[in-house]
Each structure stands twice: as C-alpha cells, then as structure tokens.
N, C-alpha and C positions, 0 to 999 in steps of 0.2 A: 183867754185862750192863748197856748202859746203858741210862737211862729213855728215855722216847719223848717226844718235845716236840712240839707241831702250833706251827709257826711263826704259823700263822694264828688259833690258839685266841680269841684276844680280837674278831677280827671275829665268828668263829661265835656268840662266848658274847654279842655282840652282835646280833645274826643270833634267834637263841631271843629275845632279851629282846624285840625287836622281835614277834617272832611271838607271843610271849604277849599283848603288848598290844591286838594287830588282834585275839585272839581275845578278849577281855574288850571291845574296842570292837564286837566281831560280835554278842556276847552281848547286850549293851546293845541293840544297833540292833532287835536279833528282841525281846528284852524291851518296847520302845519299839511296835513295829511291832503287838505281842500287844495290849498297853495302849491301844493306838489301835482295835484289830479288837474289843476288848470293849465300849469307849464305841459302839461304831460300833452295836454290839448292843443295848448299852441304850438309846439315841436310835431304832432300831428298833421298841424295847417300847413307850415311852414314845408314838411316832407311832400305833403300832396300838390303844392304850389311847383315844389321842384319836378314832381313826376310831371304835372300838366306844362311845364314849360318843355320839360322833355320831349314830350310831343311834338309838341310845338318847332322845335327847334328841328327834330328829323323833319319832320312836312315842310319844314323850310329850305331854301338853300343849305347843304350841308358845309355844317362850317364844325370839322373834326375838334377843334380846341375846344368851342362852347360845349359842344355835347359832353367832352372830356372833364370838364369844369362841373356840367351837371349832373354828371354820375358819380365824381367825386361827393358833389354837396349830398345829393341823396344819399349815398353810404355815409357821411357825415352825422345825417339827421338819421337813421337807424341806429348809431353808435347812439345819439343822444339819447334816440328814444329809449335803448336798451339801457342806456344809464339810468333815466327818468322813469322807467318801471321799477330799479333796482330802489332809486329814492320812496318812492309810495309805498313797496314792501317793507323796507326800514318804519315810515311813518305808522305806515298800519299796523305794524309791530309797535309801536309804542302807542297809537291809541288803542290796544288791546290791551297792553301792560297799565297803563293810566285809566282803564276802566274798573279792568279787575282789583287794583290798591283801592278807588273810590268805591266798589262794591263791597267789600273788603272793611274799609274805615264805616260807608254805612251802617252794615250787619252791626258794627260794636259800638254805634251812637248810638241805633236804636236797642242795645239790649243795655246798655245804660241808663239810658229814658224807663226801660221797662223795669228795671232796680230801682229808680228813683219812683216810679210810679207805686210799685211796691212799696217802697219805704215811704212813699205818704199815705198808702193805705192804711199800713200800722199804726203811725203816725195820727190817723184820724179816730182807728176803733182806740186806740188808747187816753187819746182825750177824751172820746163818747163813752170810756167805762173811767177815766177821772171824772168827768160830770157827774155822770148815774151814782158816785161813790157820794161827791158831796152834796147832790140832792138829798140823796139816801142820810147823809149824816145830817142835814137842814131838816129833813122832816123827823126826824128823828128828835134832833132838837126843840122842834116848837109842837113835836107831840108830846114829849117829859116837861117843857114850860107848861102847858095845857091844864096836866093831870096835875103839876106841882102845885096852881096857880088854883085850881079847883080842891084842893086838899087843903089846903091855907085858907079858901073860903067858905067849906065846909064843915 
C-alpha cells in the first residue's frame, strides 16, 4: 500500500503554527487585561482608604492642611482610576482583537484538516479500486492458468 502524502502538509503545519501563536498572543492580552483589572482594584482600595481617612480626619481636631492633603490625594486617585479605566478599555481592545485573529486562524486550520481529510478519502478509495483492479487481474490470472493447465491435460 502506498503512503498517503497531503500535498498541502507545509501550509497546514504552517496554518497550526500560526494558530499557536494568536493563542499565546490571546493568552498574554487576557493576562494583560487581568493585570490591568487588578491595579484597577487596588487604586480603588487605596481611593476608599483616603475617603475613610477623610473622615476621620474632620471628626478629629480640625487641622485644614491634613484635610487639604486628603482631598488632593482623593482627586489624585480618581485621576488614576480614570486613567486605569482608560488602560483595561485599551486591554480589552486588544483581547478582542487577539481573539477574533485566533478565531480567524482556527476557521482555516480546520478547513485545512477538512482538505487533508478529503484528500485521504480519495486517497483511500483509490487504493481500494488499485486493489479491486489487481485482484481482479490475479483472479484472472490463475482462472486462464486453470483452463490452460486443464487443456494441456486433457
């Protein structure tokens, strides 16, 4: 039997490598996008630390500098946070972009796969009708040895 060859084998095996990539760039982006949603959280702590000190600070002896200090810091950590929001719509934007390229590279590994699966179908009835042919030509053979073989001894 002969082996099976995918004429296209080196696109496909091209085709995978690409698709590995988009997933380790997918991976990265949501990693990225995680690391952004966490800062985003601590700048949250940090903002509500400063409102609770705020507090804290008018129930106490009023001392106009500290208070002044922690109004600036809050309006500080709102700039952050308004920045830190701006960073995770960027991330999310690109773990959208880095989804839809690896959706994208899927769709044509698997319709690669589905060409290569086809061409081993063919592949397979075309060996099973070269068998059938040189059975067909074997029985053939040892049915004209038979009759020849019987005519010689008769």
């Amino acid at each position: 039997m002969a082996k099976f060859r995918y004429k296209m084998q080196s696109i496909l095996d091209v085709k995978e490598k690409l698709e590995n990539k988009a997933k380790q760039d997918f991976a990265q982006a949501n990693a990225r996008l995680d690391a952004e949603k966490l800062k985003l959280v601590e700048l949250q702590k940090r903002r509500s630390d400063y409102m609770e000190e705020g507090l804290r600070l008018r129930l106490e002896k009023i001392d106009i500098r500290k208070i002044r200090e922690n109004k600036m810091a809050v309006l500080k950590m709102d700039e952050y946070i308004k920045n830190q929001m701006v960073q995770i719509n960027l991330a999310s934007r690109e773990v959208e972009k880095t989804r839809s390229a690896l959706q994208t590279l899927m769709q044509e590994r698997k319709a690669h796969e589905k060409l290569k699966e086809n061409a081993f179908e063919e592949f397979m009835k075309e060996e099973q009708a070269q068998e059938s042919k040189e059975i067909d030509q074997l029985t053939t053979y040892t049915h004209g040895q038979k009759i020849a073989g019987e005519q010689n001894n008769g």
